[in-house]
N, C-alpha and C positions, 0 to 999 in steps of 0.2 A: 504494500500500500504506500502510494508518496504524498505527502504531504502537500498541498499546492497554494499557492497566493490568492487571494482574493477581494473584489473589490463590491460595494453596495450602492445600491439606486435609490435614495429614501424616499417615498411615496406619500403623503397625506392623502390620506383616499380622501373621497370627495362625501364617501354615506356613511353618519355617523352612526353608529350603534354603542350607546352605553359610553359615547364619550372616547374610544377606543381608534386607534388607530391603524388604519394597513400599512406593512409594511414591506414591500417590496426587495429580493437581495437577489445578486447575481454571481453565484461561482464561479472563478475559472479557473482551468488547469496553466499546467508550469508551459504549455505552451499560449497562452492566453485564450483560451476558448472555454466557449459556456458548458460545463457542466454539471450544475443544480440552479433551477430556476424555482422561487418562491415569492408569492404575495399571501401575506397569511395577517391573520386578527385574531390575538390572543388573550386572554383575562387571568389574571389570578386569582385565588383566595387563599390565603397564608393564614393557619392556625399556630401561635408562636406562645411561649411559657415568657410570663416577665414574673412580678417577686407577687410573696405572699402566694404559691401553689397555683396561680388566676395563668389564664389565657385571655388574652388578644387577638383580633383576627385582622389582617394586613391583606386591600385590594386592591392591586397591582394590575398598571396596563404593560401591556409591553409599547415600547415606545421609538418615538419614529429616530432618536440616533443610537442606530447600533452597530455591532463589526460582527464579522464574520471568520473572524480570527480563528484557526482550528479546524475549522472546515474539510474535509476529506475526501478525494474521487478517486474509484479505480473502476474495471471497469466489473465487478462483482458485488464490489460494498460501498457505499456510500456515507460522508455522515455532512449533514446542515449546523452547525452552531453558529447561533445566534447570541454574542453577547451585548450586555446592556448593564445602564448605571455601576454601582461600585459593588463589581464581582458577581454578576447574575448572568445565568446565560439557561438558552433552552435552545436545546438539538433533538434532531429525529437522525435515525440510525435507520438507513436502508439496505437491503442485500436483493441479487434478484435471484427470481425463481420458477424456473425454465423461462415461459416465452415473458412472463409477467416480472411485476419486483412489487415489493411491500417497504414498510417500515416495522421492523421488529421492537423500536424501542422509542419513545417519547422521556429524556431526563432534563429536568427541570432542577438548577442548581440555583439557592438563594441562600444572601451571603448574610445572616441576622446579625452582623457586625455594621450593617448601613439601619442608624438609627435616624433616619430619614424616613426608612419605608418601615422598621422594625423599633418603635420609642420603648424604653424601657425592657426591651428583650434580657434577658439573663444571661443568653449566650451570645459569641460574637463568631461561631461558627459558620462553615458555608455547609448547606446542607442539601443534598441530592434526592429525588426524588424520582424514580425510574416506576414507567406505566408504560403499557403495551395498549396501541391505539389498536382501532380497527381498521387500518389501511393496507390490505393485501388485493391481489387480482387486477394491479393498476396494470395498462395492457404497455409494453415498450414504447417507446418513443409518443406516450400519452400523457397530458398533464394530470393527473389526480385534481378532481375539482368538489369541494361539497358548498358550497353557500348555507347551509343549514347547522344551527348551533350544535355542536355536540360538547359535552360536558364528563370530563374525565376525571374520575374522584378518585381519591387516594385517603388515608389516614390523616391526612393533616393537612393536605396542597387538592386543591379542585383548580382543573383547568379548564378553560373556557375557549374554544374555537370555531371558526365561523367565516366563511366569507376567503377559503383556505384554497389555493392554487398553487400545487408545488410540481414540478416535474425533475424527478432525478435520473440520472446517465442521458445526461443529452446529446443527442447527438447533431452533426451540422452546424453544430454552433448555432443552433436556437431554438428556439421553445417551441414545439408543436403548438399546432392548431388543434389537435384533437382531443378527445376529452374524454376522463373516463370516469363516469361522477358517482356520488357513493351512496349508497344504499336508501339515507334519509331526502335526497333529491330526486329519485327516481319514481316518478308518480306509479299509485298502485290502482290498477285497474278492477274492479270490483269483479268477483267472479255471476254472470246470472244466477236468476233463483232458480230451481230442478223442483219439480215435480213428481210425483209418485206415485201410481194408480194404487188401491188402497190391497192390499192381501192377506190373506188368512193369517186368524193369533197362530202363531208357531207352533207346533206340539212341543209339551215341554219335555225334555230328555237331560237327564238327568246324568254325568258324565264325570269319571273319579277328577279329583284335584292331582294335578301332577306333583312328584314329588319331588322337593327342591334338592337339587343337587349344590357343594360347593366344591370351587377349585382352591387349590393352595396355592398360596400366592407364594411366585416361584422365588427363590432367591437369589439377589443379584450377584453376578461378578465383583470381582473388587474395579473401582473404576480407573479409567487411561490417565495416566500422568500426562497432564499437558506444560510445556514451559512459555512464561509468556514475559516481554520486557516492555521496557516505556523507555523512551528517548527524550532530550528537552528539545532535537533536531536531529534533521537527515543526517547530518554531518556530526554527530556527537556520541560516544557510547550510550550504553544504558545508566539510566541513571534511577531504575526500579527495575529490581528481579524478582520473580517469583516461578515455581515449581509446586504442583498438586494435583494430586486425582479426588474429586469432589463429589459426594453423594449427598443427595436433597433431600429432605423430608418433608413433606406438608401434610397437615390436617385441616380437610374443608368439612367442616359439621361432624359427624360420624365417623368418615374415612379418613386414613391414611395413608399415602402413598410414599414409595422412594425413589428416585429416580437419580442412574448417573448423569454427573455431566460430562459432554463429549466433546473434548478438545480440539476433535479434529476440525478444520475447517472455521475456526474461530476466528473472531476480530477484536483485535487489544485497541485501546485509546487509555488514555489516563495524561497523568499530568505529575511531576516533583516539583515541591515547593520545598523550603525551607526550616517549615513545621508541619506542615501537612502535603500528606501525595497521596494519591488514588490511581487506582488500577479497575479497569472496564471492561472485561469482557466478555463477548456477547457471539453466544452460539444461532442456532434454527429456531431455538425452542426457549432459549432463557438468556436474561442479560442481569451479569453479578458485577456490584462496583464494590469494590471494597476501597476504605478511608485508613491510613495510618494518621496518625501523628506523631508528634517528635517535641520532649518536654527539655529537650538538650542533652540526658543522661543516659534515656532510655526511649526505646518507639515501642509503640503495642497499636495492633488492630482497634480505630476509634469504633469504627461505625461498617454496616453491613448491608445493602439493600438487591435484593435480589426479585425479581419479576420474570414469571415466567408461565406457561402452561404445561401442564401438567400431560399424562398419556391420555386420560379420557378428554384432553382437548378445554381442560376448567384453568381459567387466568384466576391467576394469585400475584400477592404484590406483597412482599415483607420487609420489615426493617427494622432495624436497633442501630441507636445512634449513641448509645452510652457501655458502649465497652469496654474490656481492657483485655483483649488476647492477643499472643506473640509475642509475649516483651522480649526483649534481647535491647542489650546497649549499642548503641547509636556508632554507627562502622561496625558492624555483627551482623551477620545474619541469624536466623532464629531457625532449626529446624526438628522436626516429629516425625518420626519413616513409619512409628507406628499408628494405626488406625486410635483416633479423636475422635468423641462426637459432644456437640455442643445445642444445649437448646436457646437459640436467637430470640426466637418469640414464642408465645404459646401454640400458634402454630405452624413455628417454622422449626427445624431442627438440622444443624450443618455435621457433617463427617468429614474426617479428612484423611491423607493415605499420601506420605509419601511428601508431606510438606517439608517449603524451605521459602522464607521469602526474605530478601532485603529492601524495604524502600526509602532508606537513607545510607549517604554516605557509599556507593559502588565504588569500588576503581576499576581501571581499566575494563571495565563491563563480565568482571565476576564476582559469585559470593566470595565474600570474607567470610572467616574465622566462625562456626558456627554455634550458636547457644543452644545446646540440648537440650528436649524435653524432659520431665522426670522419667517415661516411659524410655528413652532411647536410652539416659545414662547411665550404662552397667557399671559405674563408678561407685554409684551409694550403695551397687548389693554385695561389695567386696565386704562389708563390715557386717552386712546382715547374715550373710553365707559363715564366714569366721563366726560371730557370736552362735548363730544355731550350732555350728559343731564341736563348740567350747559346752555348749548347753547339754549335747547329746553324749557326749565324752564323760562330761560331771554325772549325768544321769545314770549311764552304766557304773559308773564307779560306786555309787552310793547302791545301786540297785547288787552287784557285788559284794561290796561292803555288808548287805543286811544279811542276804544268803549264807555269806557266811559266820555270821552271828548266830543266825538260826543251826548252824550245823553244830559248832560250837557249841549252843545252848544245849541241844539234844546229847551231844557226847556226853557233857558233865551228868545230866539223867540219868544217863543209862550208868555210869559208874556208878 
């Protein structure tokens, strides 16, 4: 995937709805030619903690100056970022598939360190929020068009769009005319009424209930290690590593499923900061970002947000943004070869197999020096192993010792 330049067209559309803005953006590749074309009108609704336990809720336009900084074309994946005011941005992640392309992922990042749109927030974190839109079956070289609001809710962030014209992998260097519009704009034809000429009550028959069979729900493999990096540019090593095979767990109401993640065929994006860096990556069927932090001494896994569907085809969306796993000090990597499992949320539950990740401090674009889990380090069982066979040693001896007391005891008897 290469990274390419990009430049914006800002648009004040001319029809207001709700006060909101279109905003119009232009892609090009590193040869200057258009490939992602967008006019889209977006809303927020931010549910944010300030003090005393209370929330706030923050309503946010997207607004007409923004860059497109990050932005991504190849000719299989695509990604739009839109950023805006101090540290906000919203991207759509696209991939195509066969003659069609979709958008796999909608993440909306808002930075409650801008107390402008967030007054009295508690935190000054940037916070991600990953939803899977319903935008698949757009036909090649079509623009994806809905004019009708649709509204995407999540835990804490509802997103508002409307009046949405994106077309990605373009080709000719410009935007089709054609159009493939989405489900709430395509008028629905009422089907005629039917008729029935009238027929005889049924005989009733009377017929055993079948009896219910169940399967066993099979058990998975261990899942594919996949490794994945993040650059700060083309031209720079890695400056975030990571290495893991990932098994999912969700619970929707009753059920629970597990399901591996499949590295193959993946798209990484993320970002290193300074205190914070993120890793994103986004398969067919799931898109995982994971959040470090970095307190100067030590980094640990902040925050976790994964979105994805499921086998039976059911979209989930989970996140914890108050964690504290992998720590390892800062130029370390952290690594666990043995099988983890972690419950995220109440119905989210992560595994892990074969971890190692650094996202601070890389050199030359390998892990450093690594911090072992307690499960990998055969270091603390040298004291355990020694104290049991001091323990098993004194046991026979005393267990000796009594027998032959008892033998003793009896000779004196008998004389």
């Amino acid at each position: 995937m290469y990274r390419y330049a990009a430049f914006v067209l800002l648009l004040a559309s001319g029809i207001a709805v709700q006060l909101s803005h279109g905003v119009e953006v232009r892609v090009t590749d590193s040869e200057d030619k258009l490939c992602i074309y967008a006019n889209v009108m977006v809303n927020f609704s931010v549910s944010y903690e300030v003090s005393g336990n209370k929330t706030e809720t923050a309503e946010i336009e997207l607004p007409s100056k923004v860059t497109t900084n990050g932005s991504d074309c190849s000719s299989t994946s695509s990604m739009l970022k839109i950023n805006f005011g101090e540290g906000h941005s919203w991207s759509v992640n696209f991939t195509i598939n066969g003659s069609n392309y979709e958008a796999d992922s909608i993440t909306f990042a808002y930075n409650l360190g801008d107390k402008s749109l967030f007054p009295n927030a508690t935190s000054n974190d940037t916070i991600p929020v990953i939803v899977t839109p319903e935008i698949s079956g757009v036909v090649k070289d079509t623009c994806y068009s809905c004019k009708s609001s649709d509204t995407i809710e999540s835990k804490m962030v509802n997103q508002t769009l409307w009046n949405v014209l994106i077309q990605a992998f373009v080709s000719n260097n410009s935007k089709s005319e054609n159009i493939t519009s989405c489900a709430a704009d395509v008028p629905v034809t009422p089907a005629p009424p039917t008729t029935h000429a009238p027929t005889a009550a049924p005989t009733t028959k009377t017929t055993p209930a079948p009896v219910p069979t169940t399967t066993p729900t099979p058990t998975l493999p261990p899942p594919s290690v996949g490794n994945y990096s993040v650059k700060r540019d083309e031209n720079s090593t890695a400056c975030l590593l990571a290495e893991f095979g990932l098994r999912i767990g969700v619970k929707q109401g009753e059920k629970y499923q597990e399901m591996n993640f499949d590295p193959n065929g993946t798209s990484v994006t993320g970002k290193c900061g300074d205190n914070s860096s993120d890793l994103v990556v986004t398969s067919n069927t799931m898109t995982i970002m994971l959040t470090f932090t970095n307190d100067t001494k030590k980094f640990r896994l902040h925050a976790l947000n994964i979105t994805g569907k499921t086998s039976s085809g059911a979209v989930f969306s989970e996140a914890n943004t108050n964690l504290s796993l992998w720590e390892a000090a800062v130029g370390a990597s952290y690594m666990c070869n043995k099988e983890q499992n972690y419950t995220i949320t109440g119905a989210l539950t992560l595994f892990t197999f074969n971890l190692r990740v650094q996202p601070f401090g890389v050199k030359k674009g390998v892990f450093s020096t690594a911090h072992e889990c307690s499960l990998d380090d055969t270091s603390i069982l040298i004291p355990v192993i020694v104290a049991a066979a001091l323990g098993g040693l004194i046991l026979i001896v005393v267990i000796a010792y009594v027998i032959g007391r008892r033998k003793t005891y009896v000779g004196y008897q008998t004389l």
